[in-house]
mmCIF file as Biopython writes it, N, C-alpha, C and O atoms, coordinates in Angstrom:
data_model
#
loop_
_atom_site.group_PDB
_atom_site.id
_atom_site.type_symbol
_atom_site.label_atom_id
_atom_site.label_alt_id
_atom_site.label_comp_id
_atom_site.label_asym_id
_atom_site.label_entity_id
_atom_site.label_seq_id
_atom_site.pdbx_PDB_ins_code
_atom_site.Cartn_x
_atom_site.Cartn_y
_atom_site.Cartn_z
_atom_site.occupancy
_atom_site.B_iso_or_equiv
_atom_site.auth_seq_id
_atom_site.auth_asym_id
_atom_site.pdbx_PDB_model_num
ATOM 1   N N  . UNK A ? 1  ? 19.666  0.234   -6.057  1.0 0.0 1  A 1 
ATOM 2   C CA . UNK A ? 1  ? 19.058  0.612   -4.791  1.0 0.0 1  A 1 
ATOM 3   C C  . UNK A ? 1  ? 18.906  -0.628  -3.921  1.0 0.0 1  A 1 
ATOM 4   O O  . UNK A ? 1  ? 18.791  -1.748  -4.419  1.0 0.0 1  A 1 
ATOM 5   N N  . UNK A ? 2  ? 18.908  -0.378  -2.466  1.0 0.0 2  A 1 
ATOM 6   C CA . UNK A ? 2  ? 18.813  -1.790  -2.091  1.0 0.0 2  A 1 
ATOM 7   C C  . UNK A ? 2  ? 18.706  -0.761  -0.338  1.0 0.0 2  A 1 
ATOM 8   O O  . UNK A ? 2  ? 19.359  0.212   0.040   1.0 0.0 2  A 1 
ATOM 9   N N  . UNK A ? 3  ? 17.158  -1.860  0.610   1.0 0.0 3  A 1 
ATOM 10  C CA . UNK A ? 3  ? 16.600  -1.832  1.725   1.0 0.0 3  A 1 
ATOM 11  C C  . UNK A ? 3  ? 15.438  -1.403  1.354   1.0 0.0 3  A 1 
ATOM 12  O O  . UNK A ? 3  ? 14.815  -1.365  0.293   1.0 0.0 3  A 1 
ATOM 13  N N  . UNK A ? 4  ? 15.207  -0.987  2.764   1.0 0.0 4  A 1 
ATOM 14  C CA . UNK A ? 4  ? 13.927  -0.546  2.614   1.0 0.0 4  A 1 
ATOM 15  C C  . UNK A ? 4  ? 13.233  0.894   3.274   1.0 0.0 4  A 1 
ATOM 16  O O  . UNK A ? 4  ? 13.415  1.034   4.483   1.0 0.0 4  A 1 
ATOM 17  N N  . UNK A ? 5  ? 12.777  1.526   2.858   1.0 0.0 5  A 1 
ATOM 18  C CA . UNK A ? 5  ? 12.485  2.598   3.935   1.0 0.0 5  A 1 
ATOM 19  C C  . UNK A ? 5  ? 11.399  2.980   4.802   1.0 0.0 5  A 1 
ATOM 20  O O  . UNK A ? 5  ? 11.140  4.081   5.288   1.0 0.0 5  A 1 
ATOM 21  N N  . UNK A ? 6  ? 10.753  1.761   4.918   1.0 0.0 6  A 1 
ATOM 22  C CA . UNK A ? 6  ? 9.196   2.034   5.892   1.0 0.0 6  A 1 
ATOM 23  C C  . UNK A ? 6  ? 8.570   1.249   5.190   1.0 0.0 6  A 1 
ATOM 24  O O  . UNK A ? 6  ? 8.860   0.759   4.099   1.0 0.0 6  A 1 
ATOM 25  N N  . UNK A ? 7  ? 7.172   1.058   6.211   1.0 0.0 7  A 1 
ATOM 26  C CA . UNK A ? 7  ? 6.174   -0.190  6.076   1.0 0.0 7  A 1 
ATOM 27  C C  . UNK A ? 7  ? 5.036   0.651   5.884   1.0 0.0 7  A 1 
ATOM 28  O O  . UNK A ? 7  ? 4.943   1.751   6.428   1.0 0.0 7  A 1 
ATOM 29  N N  . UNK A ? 8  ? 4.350   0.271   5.285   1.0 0.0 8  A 1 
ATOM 30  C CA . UNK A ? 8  ? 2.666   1.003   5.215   1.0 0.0 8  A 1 
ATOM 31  C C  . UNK A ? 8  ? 1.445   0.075   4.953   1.0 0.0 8  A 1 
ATOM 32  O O  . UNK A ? 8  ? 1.188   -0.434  3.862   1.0 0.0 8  A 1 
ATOM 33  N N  . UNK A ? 9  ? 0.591   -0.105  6.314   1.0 0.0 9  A 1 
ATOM 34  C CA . UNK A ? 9  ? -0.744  -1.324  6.643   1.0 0.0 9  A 1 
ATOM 35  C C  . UNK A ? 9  ? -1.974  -0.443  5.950   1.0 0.0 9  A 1 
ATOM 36  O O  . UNK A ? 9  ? -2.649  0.502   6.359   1.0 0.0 9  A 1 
ATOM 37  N N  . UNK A ? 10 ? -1.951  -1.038  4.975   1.0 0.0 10 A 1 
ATOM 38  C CA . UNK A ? 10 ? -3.888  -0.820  4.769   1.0 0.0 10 A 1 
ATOM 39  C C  . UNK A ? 10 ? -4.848  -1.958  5.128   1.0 0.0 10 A 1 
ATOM 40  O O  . UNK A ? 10 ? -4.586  -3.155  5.002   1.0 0.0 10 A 1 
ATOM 41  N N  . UNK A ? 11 ? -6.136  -1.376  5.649   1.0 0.0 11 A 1 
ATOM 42  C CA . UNK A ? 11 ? -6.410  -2.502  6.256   1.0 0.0 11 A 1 
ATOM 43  C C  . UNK A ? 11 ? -7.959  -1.868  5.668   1.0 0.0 11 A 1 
ATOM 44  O O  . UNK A ? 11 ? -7.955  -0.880  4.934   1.0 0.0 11 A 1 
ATOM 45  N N  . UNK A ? 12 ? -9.384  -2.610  6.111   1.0 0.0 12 A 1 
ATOM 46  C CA . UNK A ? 12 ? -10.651 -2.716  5.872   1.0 0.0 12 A 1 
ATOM 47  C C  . UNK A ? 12 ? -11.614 -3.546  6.501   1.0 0.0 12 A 1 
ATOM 48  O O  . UNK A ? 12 ? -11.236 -4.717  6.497   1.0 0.0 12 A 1 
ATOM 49  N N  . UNK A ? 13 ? -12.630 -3.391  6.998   1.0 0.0 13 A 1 
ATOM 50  C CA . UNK A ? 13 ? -13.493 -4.849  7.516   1.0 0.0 13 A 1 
ATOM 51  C C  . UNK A ? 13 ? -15.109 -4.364  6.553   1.0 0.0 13 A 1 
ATOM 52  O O  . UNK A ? 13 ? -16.032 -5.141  6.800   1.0 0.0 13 A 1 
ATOM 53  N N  . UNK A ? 14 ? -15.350 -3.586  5.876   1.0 0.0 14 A 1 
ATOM 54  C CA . UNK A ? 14 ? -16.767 -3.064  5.220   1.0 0.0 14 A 1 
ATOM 55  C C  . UNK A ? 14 ? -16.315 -3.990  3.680   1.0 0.0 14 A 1 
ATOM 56  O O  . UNK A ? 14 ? -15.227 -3.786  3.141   1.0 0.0 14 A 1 
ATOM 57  N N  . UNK A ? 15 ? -17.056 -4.725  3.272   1.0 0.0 15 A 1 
ATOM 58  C CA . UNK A ? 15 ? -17.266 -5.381  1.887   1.0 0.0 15 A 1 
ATOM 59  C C  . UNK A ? 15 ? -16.632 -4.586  0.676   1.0 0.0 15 A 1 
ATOM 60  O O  . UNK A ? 15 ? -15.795 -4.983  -0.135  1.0 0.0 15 A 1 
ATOM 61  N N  . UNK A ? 16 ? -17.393 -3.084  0.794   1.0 0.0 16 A 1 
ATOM 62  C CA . UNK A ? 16 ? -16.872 -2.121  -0.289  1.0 0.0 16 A 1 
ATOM 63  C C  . UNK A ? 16 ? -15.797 -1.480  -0.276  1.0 0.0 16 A 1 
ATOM 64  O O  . UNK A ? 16 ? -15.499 -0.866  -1.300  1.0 0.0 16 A 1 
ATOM 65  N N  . UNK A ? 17 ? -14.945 -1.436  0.832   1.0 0.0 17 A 1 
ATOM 66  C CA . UNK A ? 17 ? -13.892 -0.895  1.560   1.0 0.0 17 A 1 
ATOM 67  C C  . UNK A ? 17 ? -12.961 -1.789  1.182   1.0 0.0 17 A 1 
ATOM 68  O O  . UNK A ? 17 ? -11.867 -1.525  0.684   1.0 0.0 17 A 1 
ATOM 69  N N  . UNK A ? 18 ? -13.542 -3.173  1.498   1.0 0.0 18 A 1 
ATOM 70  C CA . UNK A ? 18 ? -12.367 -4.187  0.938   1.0 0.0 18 A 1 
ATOM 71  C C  . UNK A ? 18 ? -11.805 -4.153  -0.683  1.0 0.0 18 A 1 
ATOM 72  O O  . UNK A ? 18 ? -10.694 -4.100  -1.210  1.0 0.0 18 A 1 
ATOM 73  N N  . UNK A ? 19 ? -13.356 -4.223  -1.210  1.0 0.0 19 A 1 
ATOM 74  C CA . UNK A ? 19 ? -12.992 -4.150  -2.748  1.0 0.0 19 A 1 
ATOM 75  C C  . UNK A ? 19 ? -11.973 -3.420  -3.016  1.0 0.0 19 A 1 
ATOM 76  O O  . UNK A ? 19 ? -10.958 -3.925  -3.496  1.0 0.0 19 A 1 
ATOM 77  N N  . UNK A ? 20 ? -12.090 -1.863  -2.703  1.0 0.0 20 A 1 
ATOM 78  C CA . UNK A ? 20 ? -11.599 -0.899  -3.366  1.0 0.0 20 A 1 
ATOM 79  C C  . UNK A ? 20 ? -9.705  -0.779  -2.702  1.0 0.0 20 A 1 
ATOM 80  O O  . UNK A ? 20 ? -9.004  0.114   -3.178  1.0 0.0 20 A 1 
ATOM 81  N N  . UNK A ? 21 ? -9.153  -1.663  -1.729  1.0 0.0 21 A 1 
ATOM 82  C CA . UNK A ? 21 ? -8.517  -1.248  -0.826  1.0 0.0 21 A 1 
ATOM 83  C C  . UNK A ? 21 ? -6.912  -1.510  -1.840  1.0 0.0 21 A 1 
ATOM 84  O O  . UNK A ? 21 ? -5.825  -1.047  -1.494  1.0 0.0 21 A 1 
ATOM 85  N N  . UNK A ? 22 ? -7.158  -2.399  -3.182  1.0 0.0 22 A 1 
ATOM 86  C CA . UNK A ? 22 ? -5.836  -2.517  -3.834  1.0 0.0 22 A 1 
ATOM 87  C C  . UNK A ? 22 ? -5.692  -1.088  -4.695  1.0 0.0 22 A 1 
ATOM 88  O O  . UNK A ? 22 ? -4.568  -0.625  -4.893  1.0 0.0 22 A 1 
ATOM 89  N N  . UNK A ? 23 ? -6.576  -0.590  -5.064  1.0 0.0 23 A 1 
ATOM 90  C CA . UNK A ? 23 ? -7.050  1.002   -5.346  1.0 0.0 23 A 1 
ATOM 91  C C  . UNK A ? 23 ? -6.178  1.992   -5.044  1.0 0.0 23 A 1 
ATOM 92  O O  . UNK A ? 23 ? -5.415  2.770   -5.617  1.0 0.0 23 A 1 
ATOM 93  N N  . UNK A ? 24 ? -6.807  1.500   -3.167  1.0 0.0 24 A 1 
ATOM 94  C CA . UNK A ? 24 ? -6.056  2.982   -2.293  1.0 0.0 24 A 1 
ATOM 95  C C  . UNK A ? 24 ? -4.368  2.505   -2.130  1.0 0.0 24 A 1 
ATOM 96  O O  . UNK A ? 24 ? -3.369  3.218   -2.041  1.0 0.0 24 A 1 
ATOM 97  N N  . UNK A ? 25 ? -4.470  1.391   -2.130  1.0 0.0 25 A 1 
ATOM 98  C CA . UNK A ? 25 ? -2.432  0.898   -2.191  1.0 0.0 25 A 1 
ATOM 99  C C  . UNK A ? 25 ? -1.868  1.798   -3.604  1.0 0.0 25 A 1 
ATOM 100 O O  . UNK A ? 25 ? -1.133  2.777   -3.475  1.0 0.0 25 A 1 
ATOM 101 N N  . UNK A ? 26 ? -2.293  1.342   -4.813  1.0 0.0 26 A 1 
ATOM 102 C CA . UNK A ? 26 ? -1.861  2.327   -5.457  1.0 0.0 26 A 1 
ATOM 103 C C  . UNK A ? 26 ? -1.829  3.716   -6.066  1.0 0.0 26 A 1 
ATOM 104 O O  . UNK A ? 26 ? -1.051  4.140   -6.921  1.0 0.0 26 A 1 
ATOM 105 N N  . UNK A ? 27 ? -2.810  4.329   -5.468  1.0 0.0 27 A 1 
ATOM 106 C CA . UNK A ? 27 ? -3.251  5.860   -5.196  1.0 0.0 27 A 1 
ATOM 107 C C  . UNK A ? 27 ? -1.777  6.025   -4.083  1.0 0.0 27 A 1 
ATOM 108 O O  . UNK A ? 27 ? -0.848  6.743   -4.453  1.0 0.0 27 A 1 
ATOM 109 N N  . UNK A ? 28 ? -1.745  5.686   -3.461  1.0 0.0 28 A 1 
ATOM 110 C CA . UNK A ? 28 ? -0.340  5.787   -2.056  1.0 0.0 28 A 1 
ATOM 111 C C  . UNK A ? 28 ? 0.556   5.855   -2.710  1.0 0.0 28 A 1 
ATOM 112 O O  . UNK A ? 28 ? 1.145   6.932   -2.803  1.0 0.0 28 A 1 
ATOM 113 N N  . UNK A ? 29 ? 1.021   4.647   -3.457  1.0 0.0 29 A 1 
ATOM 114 C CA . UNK A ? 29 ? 2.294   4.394   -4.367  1.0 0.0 29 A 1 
ATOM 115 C C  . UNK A ? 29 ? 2.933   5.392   -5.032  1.0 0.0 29 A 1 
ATOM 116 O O  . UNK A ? 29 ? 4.102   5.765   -5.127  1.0 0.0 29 A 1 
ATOM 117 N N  . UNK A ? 30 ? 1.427   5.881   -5.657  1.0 0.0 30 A 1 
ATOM 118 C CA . UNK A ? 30 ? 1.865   6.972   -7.056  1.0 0.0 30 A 1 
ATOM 119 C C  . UNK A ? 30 ? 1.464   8.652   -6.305  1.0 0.0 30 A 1 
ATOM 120 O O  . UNK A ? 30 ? 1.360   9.715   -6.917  1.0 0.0 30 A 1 
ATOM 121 N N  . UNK A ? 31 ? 1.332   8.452   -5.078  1.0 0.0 31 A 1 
ATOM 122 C CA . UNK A ? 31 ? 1.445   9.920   -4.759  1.0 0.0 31 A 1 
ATOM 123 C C  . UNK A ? 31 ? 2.666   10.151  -3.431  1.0 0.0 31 A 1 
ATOM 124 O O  . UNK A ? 31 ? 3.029   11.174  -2.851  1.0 0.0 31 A 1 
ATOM 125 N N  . UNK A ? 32 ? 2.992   8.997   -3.312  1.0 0.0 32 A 1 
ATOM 126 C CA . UNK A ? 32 ? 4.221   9.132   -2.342  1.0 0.0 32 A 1 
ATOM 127 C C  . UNK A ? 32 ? 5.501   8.379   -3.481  1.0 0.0 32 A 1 
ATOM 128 O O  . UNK A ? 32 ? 6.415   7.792   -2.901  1.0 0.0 32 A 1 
ATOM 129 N N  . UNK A ? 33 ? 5.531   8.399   -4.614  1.0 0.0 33 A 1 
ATOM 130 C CA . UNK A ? 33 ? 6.808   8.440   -5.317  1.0 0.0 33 A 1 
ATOM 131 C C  . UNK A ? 33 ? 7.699   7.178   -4.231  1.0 0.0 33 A 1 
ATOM 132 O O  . UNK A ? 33 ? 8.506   7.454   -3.343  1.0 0.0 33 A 1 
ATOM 133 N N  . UNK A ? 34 ? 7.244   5.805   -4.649  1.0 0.0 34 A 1 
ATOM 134 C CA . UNK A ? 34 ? 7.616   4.682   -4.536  1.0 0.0 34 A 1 
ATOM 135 C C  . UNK A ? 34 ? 7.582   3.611   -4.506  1.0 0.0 34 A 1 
ATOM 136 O O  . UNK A ? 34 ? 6.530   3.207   -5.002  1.0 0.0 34 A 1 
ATOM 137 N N  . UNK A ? 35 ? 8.374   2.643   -4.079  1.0 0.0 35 A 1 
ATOM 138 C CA . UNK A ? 35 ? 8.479   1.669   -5.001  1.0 0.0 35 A 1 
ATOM 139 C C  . UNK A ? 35 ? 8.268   0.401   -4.009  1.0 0.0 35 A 1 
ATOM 140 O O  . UNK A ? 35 ? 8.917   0.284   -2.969  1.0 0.0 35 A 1 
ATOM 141 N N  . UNK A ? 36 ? 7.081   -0.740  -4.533  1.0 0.0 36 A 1 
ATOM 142 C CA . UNK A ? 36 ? 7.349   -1.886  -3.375  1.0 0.0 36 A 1 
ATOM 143 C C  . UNK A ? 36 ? 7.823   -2.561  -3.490  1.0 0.0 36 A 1 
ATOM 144 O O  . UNK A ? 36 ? 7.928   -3.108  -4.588  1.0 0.0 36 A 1 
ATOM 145 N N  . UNK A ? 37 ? 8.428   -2.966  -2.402  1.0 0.0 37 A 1 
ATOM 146 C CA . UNK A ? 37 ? 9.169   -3.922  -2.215  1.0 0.0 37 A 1 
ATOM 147 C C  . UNK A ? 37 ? 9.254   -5.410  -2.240  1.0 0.0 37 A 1 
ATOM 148 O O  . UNK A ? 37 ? 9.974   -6.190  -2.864  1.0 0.0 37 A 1 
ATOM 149 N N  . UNK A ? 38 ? 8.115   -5.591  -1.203  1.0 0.0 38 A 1 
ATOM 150 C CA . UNK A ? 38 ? 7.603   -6.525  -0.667  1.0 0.0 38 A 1 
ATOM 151 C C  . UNK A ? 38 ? 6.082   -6.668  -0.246  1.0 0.0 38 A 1 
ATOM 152 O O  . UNK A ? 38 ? 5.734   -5.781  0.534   1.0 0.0 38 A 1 
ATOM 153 N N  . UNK A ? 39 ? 5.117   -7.564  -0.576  1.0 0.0 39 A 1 
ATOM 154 C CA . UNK A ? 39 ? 4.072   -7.369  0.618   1.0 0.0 39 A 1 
ATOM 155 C C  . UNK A ? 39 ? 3.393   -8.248  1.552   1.0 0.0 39 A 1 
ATOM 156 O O  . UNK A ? 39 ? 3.991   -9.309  1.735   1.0 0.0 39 A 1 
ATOM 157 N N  . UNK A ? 40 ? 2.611   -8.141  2.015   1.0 0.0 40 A 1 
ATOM 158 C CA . UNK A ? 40 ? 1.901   -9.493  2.824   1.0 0.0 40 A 1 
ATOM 159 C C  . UNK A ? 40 ? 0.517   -8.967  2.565   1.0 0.0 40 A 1 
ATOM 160 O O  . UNK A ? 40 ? 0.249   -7.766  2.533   1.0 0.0 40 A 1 
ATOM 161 N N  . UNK A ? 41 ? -0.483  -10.093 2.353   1.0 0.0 41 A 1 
ATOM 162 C CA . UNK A ? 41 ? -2.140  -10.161 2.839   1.0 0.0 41 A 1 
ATOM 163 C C  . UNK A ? 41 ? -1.648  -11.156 3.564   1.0 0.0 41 A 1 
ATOM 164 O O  . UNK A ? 41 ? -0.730  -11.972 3.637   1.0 0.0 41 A 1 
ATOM 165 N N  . UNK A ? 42 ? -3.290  -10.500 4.426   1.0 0.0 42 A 1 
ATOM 166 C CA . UNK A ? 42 ? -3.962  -11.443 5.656   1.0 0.0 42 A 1 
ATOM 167 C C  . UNK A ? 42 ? -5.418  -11.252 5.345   1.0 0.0 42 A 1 
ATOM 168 O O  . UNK A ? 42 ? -5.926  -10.586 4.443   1.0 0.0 42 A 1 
ATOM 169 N N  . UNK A ? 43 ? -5.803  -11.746 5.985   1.0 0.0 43 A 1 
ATOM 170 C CA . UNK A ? 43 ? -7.708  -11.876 6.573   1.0 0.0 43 A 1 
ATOM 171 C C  . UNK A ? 43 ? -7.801  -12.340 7.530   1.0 0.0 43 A 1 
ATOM 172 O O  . UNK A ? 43 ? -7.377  -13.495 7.567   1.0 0.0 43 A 1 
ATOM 173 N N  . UNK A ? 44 ? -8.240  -11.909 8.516   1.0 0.0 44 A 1 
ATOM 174 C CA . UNK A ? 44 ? -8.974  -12.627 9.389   1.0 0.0 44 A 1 
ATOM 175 C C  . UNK A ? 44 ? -10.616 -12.342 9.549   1.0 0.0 44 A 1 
ATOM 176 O O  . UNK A ? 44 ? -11.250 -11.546 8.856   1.0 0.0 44 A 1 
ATOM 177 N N  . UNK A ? 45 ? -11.145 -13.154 10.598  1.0 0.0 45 A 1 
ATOM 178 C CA . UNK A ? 45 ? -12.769 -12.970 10.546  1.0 0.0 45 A 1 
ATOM 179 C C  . UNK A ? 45 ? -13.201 -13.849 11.741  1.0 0.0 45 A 1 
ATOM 180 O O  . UNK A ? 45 ? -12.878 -15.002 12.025  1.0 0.0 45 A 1 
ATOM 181 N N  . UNK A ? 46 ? -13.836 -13.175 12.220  1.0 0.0 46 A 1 
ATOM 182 C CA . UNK A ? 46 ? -15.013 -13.869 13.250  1.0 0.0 46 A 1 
ATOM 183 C C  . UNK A ? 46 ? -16.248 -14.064 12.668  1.0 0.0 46 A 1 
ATOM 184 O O  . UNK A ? 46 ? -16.459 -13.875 11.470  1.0 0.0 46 A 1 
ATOM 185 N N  . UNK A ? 47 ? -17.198 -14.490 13.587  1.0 0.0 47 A 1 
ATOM 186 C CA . UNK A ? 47 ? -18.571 -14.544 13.104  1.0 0.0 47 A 1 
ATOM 187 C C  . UNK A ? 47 ? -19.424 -13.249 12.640  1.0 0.0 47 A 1 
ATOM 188 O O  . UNK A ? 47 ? -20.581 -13.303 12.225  1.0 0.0 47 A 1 
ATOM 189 N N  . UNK A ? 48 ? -18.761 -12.246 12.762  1.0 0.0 48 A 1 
ATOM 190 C CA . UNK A ? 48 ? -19.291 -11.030 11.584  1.0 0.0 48 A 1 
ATOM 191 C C  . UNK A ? 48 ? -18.669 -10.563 11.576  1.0 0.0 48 A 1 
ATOM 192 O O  . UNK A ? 48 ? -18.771 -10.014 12.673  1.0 0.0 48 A 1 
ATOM 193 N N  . UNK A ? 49 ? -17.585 -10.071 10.998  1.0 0.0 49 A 1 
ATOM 194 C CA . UNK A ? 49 ? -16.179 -9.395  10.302  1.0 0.0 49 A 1 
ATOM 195 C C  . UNK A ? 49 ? -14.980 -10.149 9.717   1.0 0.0 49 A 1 
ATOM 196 O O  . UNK A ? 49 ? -14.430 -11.185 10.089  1.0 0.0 49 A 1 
ATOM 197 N N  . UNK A ? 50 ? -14.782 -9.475  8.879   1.0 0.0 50 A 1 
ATOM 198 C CA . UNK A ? 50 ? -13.995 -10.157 7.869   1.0 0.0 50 A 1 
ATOM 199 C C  . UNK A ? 50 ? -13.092 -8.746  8.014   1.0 0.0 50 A 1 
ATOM 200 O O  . UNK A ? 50 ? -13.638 -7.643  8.014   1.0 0.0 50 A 1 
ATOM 201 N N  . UNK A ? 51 ? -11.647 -8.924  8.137   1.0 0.0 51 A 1 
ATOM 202 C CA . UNK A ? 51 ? -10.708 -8.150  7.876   1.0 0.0 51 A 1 
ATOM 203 C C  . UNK A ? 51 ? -9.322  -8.273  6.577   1.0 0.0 51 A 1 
ATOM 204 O O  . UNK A ? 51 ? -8.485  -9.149  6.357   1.0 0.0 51 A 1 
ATOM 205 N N  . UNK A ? 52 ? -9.516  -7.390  6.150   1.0 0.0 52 A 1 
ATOM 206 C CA . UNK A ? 52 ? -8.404  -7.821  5.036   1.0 0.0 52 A 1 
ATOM 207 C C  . UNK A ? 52 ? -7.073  -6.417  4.873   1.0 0.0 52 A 1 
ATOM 208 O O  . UNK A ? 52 ? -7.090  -5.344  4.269   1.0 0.0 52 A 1 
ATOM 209 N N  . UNK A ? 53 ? -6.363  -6.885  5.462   1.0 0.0 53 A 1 
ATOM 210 C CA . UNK A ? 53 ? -5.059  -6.247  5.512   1.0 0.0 53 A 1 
ATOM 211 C C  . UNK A ? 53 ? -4.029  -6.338  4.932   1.0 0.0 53 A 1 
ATOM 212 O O  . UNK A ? 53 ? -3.663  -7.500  5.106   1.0 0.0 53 A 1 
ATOM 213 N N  . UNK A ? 54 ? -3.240  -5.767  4.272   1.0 0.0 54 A 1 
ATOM 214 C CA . UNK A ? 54 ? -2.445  -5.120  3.071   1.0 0.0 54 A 1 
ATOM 215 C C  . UNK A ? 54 ? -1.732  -4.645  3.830   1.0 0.0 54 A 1 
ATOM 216 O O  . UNK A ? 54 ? -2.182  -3.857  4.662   1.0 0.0 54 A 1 
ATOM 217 N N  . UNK A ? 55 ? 0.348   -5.147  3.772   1.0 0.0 55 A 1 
ATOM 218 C CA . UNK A ? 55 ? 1.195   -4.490  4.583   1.0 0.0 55 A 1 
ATOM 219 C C  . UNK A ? 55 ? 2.098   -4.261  3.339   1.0 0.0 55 A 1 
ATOM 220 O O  . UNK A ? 55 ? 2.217   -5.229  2.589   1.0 0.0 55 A 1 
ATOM 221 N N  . UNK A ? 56 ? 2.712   -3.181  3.035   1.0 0.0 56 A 1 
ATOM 222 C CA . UNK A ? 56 ? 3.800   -3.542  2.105   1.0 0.0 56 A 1 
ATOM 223 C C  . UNK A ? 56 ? 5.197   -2.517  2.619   1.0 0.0 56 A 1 
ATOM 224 O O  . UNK A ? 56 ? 5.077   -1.398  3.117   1.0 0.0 56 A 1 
ATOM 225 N N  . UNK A ? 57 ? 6.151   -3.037  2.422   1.0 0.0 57 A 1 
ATOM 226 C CA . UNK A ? 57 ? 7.366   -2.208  2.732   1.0 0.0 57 A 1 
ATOM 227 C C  . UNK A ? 57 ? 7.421   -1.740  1.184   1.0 0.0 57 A 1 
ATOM 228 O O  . UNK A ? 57 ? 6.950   -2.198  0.143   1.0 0.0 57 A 1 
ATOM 229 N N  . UNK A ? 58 ? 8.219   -0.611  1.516   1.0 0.0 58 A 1 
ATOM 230 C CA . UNK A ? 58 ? 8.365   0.374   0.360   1.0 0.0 58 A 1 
ATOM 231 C C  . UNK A ? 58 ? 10.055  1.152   0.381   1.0 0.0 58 A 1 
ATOM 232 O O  . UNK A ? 58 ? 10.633  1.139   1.468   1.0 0.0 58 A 1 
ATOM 233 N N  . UNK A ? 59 ? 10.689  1.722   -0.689  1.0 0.0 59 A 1 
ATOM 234 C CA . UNK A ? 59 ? 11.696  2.380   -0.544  1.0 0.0 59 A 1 
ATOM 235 C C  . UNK A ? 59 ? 11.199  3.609   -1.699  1.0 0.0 59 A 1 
ATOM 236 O O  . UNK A ? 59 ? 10.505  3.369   -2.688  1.0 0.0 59 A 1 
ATOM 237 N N  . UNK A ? 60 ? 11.733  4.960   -1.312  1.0 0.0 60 A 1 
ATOM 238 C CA . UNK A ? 60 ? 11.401  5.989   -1.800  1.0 0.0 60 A 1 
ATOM 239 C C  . UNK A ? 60 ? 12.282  6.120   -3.222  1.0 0.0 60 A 1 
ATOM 240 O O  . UNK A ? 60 ? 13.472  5.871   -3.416  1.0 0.0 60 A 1 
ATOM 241 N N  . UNK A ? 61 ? 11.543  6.467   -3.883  1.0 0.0 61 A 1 
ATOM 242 C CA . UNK A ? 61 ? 12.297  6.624   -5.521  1.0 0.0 61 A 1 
ATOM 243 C C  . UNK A ? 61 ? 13.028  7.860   -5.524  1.0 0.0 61 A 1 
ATOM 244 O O  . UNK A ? 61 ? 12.890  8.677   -4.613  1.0 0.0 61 A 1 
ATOM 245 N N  . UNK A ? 62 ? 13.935  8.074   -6.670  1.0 0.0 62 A 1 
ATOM 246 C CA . UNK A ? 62 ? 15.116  9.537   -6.208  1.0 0.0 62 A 1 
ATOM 247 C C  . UNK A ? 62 ? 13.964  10.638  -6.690  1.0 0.0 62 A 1 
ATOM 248 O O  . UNK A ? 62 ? 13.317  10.267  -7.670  1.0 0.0 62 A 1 
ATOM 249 N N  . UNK A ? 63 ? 13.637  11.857  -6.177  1.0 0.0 63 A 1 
ATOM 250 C CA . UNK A ? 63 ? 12.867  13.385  -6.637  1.0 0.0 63 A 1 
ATOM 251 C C  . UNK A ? 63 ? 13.199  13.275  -8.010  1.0 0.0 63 A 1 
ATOM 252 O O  . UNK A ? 63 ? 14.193  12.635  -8.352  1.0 0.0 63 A 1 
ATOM 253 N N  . UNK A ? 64 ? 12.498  13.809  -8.784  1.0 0.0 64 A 1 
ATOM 254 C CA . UNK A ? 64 ? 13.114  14.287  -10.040 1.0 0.0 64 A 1 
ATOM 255 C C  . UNK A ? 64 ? 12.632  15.845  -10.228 1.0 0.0 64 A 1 
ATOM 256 O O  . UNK A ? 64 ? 11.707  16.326  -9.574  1.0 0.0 64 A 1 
ATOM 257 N N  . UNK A ? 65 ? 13.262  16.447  -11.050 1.0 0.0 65 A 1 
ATOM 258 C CA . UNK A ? 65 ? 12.883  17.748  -10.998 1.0 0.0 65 A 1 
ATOM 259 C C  . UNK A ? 65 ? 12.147  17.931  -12.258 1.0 0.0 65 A 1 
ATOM 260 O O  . UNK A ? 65 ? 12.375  17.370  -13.330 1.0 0.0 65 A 1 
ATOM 261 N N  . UNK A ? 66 ? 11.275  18.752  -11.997 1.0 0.0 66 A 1 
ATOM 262 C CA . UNK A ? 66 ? 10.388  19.221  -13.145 1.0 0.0 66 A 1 
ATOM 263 C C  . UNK A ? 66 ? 11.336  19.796  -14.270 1.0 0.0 66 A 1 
ATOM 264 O O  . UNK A ? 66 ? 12.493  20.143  -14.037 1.0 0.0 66 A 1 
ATOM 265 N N  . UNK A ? 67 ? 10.712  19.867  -15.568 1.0 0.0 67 A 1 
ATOM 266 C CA . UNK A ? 67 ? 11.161  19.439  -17.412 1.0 0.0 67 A 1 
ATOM 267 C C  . UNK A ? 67 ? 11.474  21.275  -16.748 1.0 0.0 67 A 1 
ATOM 268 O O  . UNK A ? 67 ? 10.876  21.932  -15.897 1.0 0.0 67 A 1 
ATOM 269 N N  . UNK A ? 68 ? 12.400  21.518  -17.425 1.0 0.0 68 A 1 
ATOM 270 C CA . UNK A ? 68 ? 12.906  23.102  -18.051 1.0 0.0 68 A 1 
ATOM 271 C C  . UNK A ? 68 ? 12.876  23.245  -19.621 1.0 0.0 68 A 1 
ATOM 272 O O  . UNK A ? 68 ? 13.594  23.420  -20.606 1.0 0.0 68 A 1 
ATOM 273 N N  . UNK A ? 69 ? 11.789  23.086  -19.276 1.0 0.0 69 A 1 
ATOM 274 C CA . UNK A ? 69 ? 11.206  23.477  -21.470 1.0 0.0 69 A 1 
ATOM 275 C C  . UNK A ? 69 ? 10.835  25.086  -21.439 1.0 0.0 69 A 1 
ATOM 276 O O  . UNK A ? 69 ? 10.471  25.656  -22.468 1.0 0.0 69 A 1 
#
């Protein structure tokens, strides 16, 4: 397989939001059936907010069809 098929930003500025936000990347992963590619963090922050953003490109894995047992 080879490219890519779309980008997907998670982002957060709440403390607990941040924690949990590598969580919701792979809750995404494993319910949209794919695979990353690549990613980037950032943070930025002013004098009260802290942002932490999660970009990753992704390419879609092939369907598979459910077992015929």
């Amino acid at each position: 397989m080879t490219g890519i098929d779309g980008f997907k930003v998670f982002s957060a500025t709440k403390a607990k939001d941040r924690l949990d936000l590598g969580n919701k990347v792979t809750e995404w992963v494993r319910a949209n059936n794919v695979e990353v590619v690549e990613k980037w963090i950032s943070q930025s922050s002013d004098s009260e907010f802290h942002c932490l953003s999660l970009v990753i490109s992704y390419r879609n894995l092939p369907k598979t069809s459910p077992d015929k047992r």
